[in-house]
C-alpha positions in Angstrom: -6.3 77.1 -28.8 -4.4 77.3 -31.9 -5.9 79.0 -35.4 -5.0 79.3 -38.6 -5.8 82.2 -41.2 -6.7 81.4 -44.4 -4.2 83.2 -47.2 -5.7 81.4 -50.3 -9.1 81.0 -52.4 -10.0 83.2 -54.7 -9.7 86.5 -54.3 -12.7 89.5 -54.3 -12.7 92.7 -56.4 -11.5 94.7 -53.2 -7.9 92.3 -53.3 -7.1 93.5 -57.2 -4.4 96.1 -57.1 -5.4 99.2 -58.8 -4.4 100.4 -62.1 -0.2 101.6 -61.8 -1.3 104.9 -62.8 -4.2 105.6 -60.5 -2.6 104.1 -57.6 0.2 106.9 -57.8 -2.9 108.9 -56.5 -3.4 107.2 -53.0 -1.0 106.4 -50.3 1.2 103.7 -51.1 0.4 100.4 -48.6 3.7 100.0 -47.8 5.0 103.2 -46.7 6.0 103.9 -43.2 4.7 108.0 -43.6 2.4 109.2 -46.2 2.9 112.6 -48.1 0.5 114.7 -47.8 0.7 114.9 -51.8 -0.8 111.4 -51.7 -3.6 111.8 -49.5 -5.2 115.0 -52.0 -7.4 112.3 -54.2 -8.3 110.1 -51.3 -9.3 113.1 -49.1 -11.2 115.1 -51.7 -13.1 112.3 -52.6 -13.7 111.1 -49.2 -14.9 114.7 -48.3 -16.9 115.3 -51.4 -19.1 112.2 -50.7 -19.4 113.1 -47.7 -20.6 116.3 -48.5 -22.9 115.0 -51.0 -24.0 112.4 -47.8 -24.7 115.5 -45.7 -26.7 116.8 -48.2 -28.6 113.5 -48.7 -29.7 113.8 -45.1 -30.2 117.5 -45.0 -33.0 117.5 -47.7 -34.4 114.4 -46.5 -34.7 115.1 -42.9 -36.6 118.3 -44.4 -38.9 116.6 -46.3 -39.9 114.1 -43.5 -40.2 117.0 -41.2 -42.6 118.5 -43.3 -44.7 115.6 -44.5 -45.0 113.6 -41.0 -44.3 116.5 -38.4 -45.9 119.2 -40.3 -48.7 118.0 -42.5 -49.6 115.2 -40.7 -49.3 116.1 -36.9 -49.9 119.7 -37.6 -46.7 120.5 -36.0 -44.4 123.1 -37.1 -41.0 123.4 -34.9 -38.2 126.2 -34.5 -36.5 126.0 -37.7 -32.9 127.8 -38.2 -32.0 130.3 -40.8 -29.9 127.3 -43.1 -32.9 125.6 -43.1 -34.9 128.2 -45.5 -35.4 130.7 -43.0 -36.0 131.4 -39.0 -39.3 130.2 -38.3 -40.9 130.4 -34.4 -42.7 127.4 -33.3 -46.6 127.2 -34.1 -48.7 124.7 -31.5 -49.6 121.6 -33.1 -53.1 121.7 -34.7 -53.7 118.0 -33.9 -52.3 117.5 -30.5 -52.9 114.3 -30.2 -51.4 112.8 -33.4 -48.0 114.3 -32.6 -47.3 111.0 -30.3 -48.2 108.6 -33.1 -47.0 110.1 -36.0 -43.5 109.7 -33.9 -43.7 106.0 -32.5 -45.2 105.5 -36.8 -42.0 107.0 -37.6 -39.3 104.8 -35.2 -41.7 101.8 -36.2 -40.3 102.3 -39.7 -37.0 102.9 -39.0 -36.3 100.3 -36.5 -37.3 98.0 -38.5 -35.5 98.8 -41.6 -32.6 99.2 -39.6 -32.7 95.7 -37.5 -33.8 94.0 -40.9 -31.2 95.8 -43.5 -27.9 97.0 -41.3 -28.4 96.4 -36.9 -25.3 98.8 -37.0 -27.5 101.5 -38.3 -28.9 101.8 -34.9 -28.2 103.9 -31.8 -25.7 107.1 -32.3 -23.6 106.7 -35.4 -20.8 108.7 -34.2 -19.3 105.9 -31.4 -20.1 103.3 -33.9 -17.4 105.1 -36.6 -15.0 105.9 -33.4 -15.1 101.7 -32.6 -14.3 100.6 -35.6 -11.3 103.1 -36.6 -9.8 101.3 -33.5 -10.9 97.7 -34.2 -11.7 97.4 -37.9 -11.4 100.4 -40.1 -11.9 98.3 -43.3 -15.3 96.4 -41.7 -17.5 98.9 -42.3 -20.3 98.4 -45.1 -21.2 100.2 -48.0 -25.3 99.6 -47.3 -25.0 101.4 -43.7 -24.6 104.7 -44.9 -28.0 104.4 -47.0 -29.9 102.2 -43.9 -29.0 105.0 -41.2 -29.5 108.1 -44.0 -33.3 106.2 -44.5 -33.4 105.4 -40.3 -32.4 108.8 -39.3 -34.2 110.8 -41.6 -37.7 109.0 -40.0 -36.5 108.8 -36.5 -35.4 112.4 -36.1 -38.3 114.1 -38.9 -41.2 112.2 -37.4 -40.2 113.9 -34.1 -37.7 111.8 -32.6 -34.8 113.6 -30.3 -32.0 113.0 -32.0 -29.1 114.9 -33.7 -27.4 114.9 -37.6 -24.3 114.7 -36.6 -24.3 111.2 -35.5 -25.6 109.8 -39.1 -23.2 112.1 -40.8 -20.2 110.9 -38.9 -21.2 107.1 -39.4 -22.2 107.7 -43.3 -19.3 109.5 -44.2 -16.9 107.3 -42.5 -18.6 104.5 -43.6 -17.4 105.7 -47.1 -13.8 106.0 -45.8 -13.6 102.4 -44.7 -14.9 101.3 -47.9 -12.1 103.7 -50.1 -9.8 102.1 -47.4 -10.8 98.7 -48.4 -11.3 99.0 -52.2 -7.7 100.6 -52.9 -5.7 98.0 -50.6 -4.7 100.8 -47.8 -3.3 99.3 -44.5 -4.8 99.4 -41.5 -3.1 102.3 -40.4 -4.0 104.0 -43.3 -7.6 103.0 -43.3 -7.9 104.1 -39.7 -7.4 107.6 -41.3 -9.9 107.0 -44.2 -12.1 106.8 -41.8 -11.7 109.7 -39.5 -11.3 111.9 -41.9 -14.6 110.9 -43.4 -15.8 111.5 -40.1 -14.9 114.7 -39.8 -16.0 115.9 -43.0 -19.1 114.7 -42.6 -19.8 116.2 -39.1 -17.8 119.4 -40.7 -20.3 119.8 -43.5 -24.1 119.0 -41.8 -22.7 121.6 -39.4 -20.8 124.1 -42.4 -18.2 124.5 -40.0 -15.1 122.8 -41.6 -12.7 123.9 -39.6 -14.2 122.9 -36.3 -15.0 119.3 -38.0 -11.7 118.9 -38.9 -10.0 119.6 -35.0 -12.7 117.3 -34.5 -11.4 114.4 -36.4 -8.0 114.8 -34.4 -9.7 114.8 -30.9 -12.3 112.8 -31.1 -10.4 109.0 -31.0 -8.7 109.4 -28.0 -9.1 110.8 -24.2 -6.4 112.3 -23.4 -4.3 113.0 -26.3 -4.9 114.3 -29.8 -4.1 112.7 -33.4 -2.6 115.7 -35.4 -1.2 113.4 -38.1 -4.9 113.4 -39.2 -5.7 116.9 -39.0 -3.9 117.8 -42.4 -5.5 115.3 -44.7 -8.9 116.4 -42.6 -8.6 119.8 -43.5 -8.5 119.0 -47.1 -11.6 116.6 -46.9 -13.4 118.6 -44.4 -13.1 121.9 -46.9 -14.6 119.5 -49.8 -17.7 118.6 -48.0 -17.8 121.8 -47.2 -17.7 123.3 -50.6 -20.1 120.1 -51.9 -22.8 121.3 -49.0 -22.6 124.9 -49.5 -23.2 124.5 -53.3 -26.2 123.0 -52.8 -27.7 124.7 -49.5 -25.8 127.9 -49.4 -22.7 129.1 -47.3 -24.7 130.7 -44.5 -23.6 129.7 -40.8 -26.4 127.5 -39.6 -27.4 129.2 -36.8 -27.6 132.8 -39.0 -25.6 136.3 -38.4 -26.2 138.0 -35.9 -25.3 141.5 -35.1 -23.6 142.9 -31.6 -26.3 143.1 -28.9 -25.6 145.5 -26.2 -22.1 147.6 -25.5 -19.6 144.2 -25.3 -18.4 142.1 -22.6 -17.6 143.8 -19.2 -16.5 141.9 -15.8 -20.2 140.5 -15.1 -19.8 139.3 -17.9 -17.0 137.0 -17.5 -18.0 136.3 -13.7 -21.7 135.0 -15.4 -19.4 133.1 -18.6 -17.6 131.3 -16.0 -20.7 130.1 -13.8 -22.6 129.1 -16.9 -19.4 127.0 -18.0 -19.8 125.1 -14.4 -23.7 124.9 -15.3 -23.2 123.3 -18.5 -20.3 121.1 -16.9 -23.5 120.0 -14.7 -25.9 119.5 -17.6 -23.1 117.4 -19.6 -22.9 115.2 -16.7 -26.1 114.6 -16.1 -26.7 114.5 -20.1 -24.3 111.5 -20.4 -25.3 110.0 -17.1 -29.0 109.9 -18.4 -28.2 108.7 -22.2 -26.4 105.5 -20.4 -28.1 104.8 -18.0 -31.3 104.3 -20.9 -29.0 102.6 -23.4 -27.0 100.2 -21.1 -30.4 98.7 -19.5 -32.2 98.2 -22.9 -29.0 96.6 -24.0 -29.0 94.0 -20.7 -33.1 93.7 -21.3 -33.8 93.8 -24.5 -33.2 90.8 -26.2 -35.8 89.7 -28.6 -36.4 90.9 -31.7 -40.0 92.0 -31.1 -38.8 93.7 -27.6 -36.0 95.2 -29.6 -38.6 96.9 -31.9 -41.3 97.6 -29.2 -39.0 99.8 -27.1 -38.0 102.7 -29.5 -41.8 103.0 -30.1 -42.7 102.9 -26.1 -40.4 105.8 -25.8 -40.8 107.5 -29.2 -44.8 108.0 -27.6 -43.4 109.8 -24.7 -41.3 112.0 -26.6 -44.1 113.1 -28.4 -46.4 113.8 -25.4 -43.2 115.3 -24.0 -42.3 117.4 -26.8 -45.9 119.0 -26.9 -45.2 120.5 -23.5 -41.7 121.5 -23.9 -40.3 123.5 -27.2 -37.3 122.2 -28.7 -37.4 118.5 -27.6 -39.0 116.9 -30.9 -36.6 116.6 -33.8 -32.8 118.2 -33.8 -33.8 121.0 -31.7 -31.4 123.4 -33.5 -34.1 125.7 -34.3 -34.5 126.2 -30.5 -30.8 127.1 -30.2 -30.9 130.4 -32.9 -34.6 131.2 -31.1 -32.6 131.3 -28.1 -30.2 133.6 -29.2 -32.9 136.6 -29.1 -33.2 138.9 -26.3 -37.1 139.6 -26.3 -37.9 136.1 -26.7 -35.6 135.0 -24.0 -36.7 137.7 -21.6 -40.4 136.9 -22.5 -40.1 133.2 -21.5 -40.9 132.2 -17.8 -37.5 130.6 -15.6 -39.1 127.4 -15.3 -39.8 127.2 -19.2 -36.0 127.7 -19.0 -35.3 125.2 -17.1 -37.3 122.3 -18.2 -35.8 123.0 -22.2 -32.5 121.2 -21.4 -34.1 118.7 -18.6 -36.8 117.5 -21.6 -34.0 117.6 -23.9 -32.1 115.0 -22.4 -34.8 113.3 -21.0 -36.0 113.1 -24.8 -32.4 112.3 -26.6 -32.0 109.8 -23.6 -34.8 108.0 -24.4 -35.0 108.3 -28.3 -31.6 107.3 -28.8 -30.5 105.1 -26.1 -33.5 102.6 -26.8 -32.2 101.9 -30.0 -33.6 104.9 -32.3 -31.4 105.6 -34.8 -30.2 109.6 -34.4 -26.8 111.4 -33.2 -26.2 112.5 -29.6 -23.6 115.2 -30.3 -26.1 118.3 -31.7 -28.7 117.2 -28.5 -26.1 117.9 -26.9 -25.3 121.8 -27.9 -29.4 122.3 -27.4 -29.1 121.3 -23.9 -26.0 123.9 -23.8 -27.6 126.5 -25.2 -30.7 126.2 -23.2 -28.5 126.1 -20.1 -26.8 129.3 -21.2 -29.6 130.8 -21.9 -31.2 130.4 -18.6 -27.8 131.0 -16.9 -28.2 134.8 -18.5 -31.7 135.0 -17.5 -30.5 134.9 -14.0 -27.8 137.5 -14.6 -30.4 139.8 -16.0 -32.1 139.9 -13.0 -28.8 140.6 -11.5 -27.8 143.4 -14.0 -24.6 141.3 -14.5 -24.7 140.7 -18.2 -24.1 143.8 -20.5 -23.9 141.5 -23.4 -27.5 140.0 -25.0 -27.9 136.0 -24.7 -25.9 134.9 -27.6 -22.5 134.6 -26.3 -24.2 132.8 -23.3 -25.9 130.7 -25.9 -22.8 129.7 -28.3 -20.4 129.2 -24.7 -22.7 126.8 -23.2 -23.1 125.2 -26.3 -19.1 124.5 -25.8 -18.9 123.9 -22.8 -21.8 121.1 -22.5 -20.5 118.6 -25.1 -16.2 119.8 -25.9 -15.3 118.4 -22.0 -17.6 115.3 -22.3 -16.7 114.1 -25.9 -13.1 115.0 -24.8 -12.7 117.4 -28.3 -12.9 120.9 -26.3 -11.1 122.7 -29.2 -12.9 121.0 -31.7 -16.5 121.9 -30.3 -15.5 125.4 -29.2 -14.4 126.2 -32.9 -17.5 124.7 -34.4 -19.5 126.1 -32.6 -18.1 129.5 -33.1 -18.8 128.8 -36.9 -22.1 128.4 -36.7 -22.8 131.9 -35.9 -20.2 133.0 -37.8 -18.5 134.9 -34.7 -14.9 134.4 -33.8 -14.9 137.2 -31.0 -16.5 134.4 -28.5 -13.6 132.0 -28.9 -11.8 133.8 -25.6 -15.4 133.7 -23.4 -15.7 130.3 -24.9 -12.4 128.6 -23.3 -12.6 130.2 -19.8 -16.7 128.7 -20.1 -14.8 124.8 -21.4 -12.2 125.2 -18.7 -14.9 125.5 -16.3 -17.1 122.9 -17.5 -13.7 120.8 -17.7 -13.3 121.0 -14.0 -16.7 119.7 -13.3 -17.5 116.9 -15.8 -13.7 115.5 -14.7 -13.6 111.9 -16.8 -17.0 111.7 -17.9 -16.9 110.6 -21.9 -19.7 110.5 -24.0 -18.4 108.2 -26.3 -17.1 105.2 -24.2 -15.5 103.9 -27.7 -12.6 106.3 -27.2 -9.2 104.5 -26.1 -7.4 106.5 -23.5 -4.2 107.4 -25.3 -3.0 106.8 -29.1 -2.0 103.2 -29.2 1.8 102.5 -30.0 3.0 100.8 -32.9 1.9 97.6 -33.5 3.7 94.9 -35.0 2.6 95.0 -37.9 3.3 98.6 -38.4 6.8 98.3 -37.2 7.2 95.6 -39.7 5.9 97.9 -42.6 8.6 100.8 -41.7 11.4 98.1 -41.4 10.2 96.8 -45.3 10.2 100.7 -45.9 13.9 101.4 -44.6 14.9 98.1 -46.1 13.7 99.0 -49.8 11.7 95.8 -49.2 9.4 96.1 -52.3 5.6 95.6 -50.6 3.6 93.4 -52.7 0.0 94.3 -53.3 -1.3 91.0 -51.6 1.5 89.9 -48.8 1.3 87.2 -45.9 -0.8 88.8 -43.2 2.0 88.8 -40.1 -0.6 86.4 -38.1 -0.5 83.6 -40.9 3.2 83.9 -40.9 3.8 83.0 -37.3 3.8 79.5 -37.0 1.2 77.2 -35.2 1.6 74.8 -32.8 -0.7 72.2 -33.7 1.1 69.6 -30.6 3.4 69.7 -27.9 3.4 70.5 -24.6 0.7 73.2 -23.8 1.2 76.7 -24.3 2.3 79.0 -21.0 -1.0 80.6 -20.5 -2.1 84.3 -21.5 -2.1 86.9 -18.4 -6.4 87.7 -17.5 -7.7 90.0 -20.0 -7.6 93.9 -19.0 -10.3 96.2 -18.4 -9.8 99.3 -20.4 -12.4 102.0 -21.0 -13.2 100.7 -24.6 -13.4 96.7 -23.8 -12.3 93.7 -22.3 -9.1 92.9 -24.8 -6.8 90.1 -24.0 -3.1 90.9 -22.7 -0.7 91.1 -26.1 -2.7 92.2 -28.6 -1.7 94.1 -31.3 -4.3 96.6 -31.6 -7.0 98.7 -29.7 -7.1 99.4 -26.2 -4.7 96.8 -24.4 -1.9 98.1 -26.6 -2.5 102.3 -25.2 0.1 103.3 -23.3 1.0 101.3 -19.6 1.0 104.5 -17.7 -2.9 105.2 -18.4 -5.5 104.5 -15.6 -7.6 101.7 -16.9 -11.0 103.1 -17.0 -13.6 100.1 -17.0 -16.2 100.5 -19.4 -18.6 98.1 -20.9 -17.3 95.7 -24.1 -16.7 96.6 -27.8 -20.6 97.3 -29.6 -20.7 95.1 -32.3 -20.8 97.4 -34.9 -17.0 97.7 -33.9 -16.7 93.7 -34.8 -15.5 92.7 -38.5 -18.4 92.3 -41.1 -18.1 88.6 -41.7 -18.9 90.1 -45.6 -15.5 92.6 -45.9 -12.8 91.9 -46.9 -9.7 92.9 -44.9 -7.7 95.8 -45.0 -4.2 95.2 -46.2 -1.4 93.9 -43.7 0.6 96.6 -42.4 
């Protein structure tokens, strides 16, 4: 069947070309490399919104917290040292309002977000990692308010859910729509977006570093996009700066000082079995989130059913969170708690072992039906409550000579780097938040464990297997480049310039469509996962979520 693409009609405020002397400031259309000189203004803008996006979600997760967990319910969670102070959990008051208050709060926000921006919904950090493959300019401006509003009453009325997730989708939200509004290609919105992702995750975390190895890993399997990780770095270090100005530059998880005589061979024999637990717990993490999210998707059709079911499961997480701490909100109070040695030694094995079961059982539920939250920081809980049971054990052993935290920050590694395939990424992040370098070394023998267990498990299925290689388009763009061709600012998209056959004998017909581990893509095309390299294992995974399809609203990125 033939098509045609419009090239006329009149054109929207995101087609005019900028201003000669502002667009000196951002990477030329046209050109087959960038300079890092021309990527400064895109990427500290990109990372200073981002910051001030983090910020937007940090202070408004707090005051939810406090007016629908803790004034209303009665219920006053672990709370880290970034967020004002370490505070132990305190029983709810009001038992039995903690369930409501949290199926009031995913009431709310599903329906804002199924009426405003459907997008919104779900974990915001696959969403961003679908459309850098398959539209980097369709992403709209209102989704980073509708999931700051959504994930602010999902996660603060008690929901299981992470920041990171609404971070990475806000943020990169913002890159598409710099992408889109100063005419970058699609190459060059792809990395609008990514590194709006991982200045985002950078800053709700105040590791900037670690978000910015993140932004490299974090689109593909099995490689890494390093191109990215310089204009990262400089947005990552502006949402970091933005952040700390307004919350402080402490890591998020506090300081902490050496606990017990350092790291002997138990040591390393325990590090290495807790990597293989938290390989475990990652596996059975991701197998749990998707097996929730993939059966509401196939059942849930209407729009009543589609509202009903967050708020089934946001009344279980409630009653679930009553009897196990750390399972209602982020959890990342739980994780510093964790790091103490009298409060770990004072809490019974099986206590220790139902933190990271709830946990996922929780996330799995909140989350996968459709509540609007991140999946990432669940996650590191689950890790840290794995390592910290793992050095329980060894106590009783007398193999650890170290307290808890490295066992802590490891497992935190080694349950989400392996499974959202960005080991060094997650290992140097969460080394920030505690501020302690020293546990980089336990922390890769604990991810190369965990590595060998959790084999090609992904926890975001939006992920191509390897970095595409150049489309047509983007061969044609370094040909114009070499050529001197000048690039206009509103050229002949390469698919309106192929002819169409409108009669004649019938096309030879297209080879099946191929299974890849992002979606079902027809044989030929130009871009996401049917153009990854040949030598890959196809990896069959369910189709493209539509927050990946073009908004019918954006205009399109310019032709490469």
């Amino acid at each position: 069947m033939s098509w045609k693409r419009k090239t006329t009609g009149p054109r929207s405020t995101a087609d005019r070309p900028l201003p000669r002397s502002a667009a000196r400031l951002f990477p030329s259309p046209g050109a087959s490399a960038d300079p890092l000189s021309r990527w400064i203004v895109p990427a500290l803008l990109i990372g200073a919104v981002a910051g001030l996006g983090a910020v937007a979600l940090f202070g408004l997760l707090h005051l939810c917290t406090e007016l629908l967990l803790q004034d209303i319910a009665g219920f006053r969670p672990y709370r880290t040292s970034a967020e004002g102070g370490f505070r132990e959990l305190v029983p709810s008051e009001r038992p039995w309002a903690v369930p409501l208050v949290a199926a009031g709060g995913a009431l709310v926000a599903t329906a804002l977000a199924l009426w405003l921006a459907p997008e919104a919904r779900g974990h915001g950090t696959d969403a961003a990692i679908a459309a850098a493959h398959h539209d980097p300019c369709g992403m709209r401006g209102r989704t980073t308010v509708v999931k700051l509003i959504a994930s602010a009453l999902t996660i603060g009325s008690g929901g299981s859910g992470g920041t990171e997730g609404p971070a990475a989708q806000i943020s990169a939200a913002f890159g598409s729509v710099i992408a889109r509004r100063t005419g970058m290609s699609r190459r060059q919105a792809r990395t609008a977006l990514v590194i709006g992702l991982a200045s985002g995750v950078g800053a709700i975390f105040q590791a900037p570093l670690g978000g910015a190895l993140l932004g490299a890993e974090l689109l593909y399997r099995r490689e890494t996009d390093a191109r990215v990780l310089p204009k990262a770095l400089v947005a990552a270090c502006a949402g970091w700066l933005v952040f700390g100005a307004c919350y402080g530059f402490a890591p998020v998880l506090g300081r902490h000082s050496a606990d017990g005589p350092g790291f002997g061979a138990g040591d390393f024999v325990l590090i290495a079995v807790t990597g293989l637990l938290c390989g475990l717990a990652g596996r059975l993490y991701t197998g749990a989130f998707y097996a929730v999210h993939l059966r509401t998707e196939e059942r849930v059709r209407s729009l009543p059913a589609r509202i009903a079911a967050p708020v089934a499961a946001a009344l279980f997480v409630g009653v679930l969170g009553l009897l196990v701490p750390g399972v209602l909100g982020t959890g990342y109070g739980l994780m510093e708690a964790l790091t103490d040695r009298e409060l770990v030694a004072g809490l019974p094995v099986v206590l220790l072992l139902a933190i990271p079961l709830a946990k996922i059982a929780g996330t799995a539920l909140t989350v996968g039906s459709g509540g609007s939250g991140g999946i990432f920081g669940p996650c590191m809980v689950v890790g840290a409550g794995t390592g910290a049971l793992a050095w329980r054990l060894g106590e009783a052993l007398s193999l650890p000579s170290a307290g808890p935290l490295p066992y802590v920050v490891v497992g935190m590694a080694a349950c989400l780097g392996p499974v959202a395939n960005a080991p060094l990424g997650v290992l140097v992040m969460a080394t920030e938040m505690v501020a302690d370098a020293s546990l980089l070394g336990p922390g890769m023998l604990a991810v190369l464990c965990a590595s060998a267990v959790t084999g090609r498990t992904t926890l975001y299925r939006s992920q191509l297997e390897r970095r595409p290689r150049e489309t047509a388009e983007e061969q044609d763009e370094a040909t114009e480049s070499r050529s001197g061709t000048v690039h206009t600012s509103n050229p002949v998209p390469a698919a309106a310039r192929t002819p169409v056959r409108e009669s004649g004998p019938p096309p030879e017909p297209k080879p099946a469509p191929v299974a890849t581990g992002e979606a079902t893509v027809a044989a030929g095309s130009t871009t996401g996962p049917a153009a990854a390299d040949p030598a890959a294992e196809p990896v069959v995974g369910p189709t493209v979520p539509s927050a990946a399809q073009p908004s019918p609203s954006a205009p399109a990125c310019a032709p490469d």
